[in-house]
N, C-alpha and C positions, 0 to 999 in steps of 0.2 A: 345581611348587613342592613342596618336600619339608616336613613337620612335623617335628617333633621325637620323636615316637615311632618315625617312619621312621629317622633317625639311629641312632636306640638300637637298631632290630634289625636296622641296617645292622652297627653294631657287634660285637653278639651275635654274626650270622654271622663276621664276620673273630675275634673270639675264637673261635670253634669249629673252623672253618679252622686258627689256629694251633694248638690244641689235637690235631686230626688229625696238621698238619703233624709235630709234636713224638713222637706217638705212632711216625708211619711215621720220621722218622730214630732212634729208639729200636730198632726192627727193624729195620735197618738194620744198626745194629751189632750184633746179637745174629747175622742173617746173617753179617757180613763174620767173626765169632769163629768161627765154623761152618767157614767156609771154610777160616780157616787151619789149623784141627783135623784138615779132610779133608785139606787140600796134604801135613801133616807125617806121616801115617796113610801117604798115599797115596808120599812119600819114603821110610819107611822100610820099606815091601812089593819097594818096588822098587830098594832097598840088601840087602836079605836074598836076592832072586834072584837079582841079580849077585853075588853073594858062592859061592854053590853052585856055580859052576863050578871053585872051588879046592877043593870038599872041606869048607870049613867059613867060618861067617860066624859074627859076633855084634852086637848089639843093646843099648843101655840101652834099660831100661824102666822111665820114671815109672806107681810104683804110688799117690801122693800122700804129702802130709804130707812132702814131701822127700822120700823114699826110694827110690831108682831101684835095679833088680833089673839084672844084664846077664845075658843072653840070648846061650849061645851052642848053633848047629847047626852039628853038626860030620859029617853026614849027607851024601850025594853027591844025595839026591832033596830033592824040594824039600818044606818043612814047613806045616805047616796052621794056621791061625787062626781063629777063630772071630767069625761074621760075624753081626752083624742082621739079618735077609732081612725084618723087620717082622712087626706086630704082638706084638713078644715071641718072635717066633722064631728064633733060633738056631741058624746050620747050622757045623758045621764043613769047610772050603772050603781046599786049596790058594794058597799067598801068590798066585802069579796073579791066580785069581780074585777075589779079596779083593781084589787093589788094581784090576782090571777093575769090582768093582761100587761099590768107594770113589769112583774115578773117573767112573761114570757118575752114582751123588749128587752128586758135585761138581760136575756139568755141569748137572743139575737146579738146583741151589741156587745156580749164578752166575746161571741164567736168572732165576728171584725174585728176587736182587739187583738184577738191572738192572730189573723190571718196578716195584721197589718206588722205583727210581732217579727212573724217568719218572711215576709217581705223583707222588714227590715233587717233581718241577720243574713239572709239572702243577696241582699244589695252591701252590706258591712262585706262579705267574703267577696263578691266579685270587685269591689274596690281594691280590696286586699291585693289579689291577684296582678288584676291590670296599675296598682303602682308597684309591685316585685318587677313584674314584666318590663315595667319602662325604667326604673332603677337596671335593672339588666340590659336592657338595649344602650341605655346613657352611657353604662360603664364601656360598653363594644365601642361606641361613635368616641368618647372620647379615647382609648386605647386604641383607639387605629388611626387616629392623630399624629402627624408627625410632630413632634415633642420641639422646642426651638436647644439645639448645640448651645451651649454656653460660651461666652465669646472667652477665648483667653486674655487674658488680663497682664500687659507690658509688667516683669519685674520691674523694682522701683530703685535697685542696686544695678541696672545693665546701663551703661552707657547706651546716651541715644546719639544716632546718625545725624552729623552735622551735615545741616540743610546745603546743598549745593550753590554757586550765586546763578546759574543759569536758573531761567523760569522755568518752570515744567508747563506745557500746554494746557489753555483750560480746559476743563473738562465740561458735558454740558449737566444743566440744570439735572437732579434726580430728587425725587422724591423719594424722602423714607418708606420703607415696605410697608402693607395696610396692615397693622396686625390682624390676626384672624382669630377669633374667640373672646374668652372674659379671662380677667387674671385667673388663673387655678384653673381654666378650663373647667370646669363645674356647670352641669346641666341642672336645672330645677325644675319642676314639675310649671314654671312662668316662663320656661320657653317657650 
């Protein structure tokens, strides 16, 4: 038999769960933006090297705020850009290589995508679960409720008892019973 304080921090956990949940598809997307950043990096290294077998290639290049610079190598070798090798460092590296270590972040950072993937379907099913479970427990707590009798209801064709003239003794002060619960009895995942 489940109590009611067990509901409430059967609850708590499925809000926290979702709260997770919502965190990891948030990273998700900030991945999946990464990615396309690396694909389009990773296209145009490898539009500037096919272009060097003629002699000359060019490039637009978004510097922001609108403004795209174009870019052209009119050189027979191949030109150089300037890579993050981490921590703030900075090499300057042949397009080759550039798009050889573009490409191998991209291969890292799809593998977190998918790792962040199966997290997420991971935490979707254990969600799943633990609100079956407490939809199940709710159903128990409220079924083992005793249910309130319906009050009978005076016919409205019976002659009613005329009132005596003696007094009847007072009686003392009562207060109406506390009701216990919500209308409908009904549990929700906000108790």
């Amino acid at each position: 038999m489940v109590d009611r304080s067990e509901l409430q921090r059967m609850a708590r956990t499925i809000d926290a769960h979702r709260k997770q949940l919502d965190d990891l598809h948030t990273q998700i997307d900030r991945v999946s933006k990464v990615i396309e950043e690396h694909e389009v990096t990773s296209g145009i290294l490898s539009h500037l090297q096919k272009g060097i077998s003629t002699g000359a290639t060019s490039a637009r290049l978004s510097i922001g705020s609108g403004v795209t610079l174009r870019y052209t190598h009119s050189e027979k070798e191949e030109g150089t850009a300037l890579v993050d090798l981490g921590s703030g460092v900075f090499g300057e590296k042949p397009w080759g290589v550039a798009e050889t270590i573009t490409n191998e972040r991209l291969d890292g950072i799809k593998m977190l995508q998918e790792e962040l993937k199966e997290q997420s379907t991971s935490l979707e099913a254990k969600i799943t679960s633990l609100a079956e479970a407490f939809n199940e427990a709710a159903g128990q707590l409220t079924a083992s409720q005793p249910q309130p009798e319906p009050q009978p209801t005076p016919p409205e064709n019976q002659p009613q008892p005329e009132p005596d003239n003696k007094s009847p003794a007072p009686e003392p002060d009562r207060r109406p019973p506390r009701r216990k619960g919500r209308i409908g009895k009904e549990l929700t995942l906000d108790d």
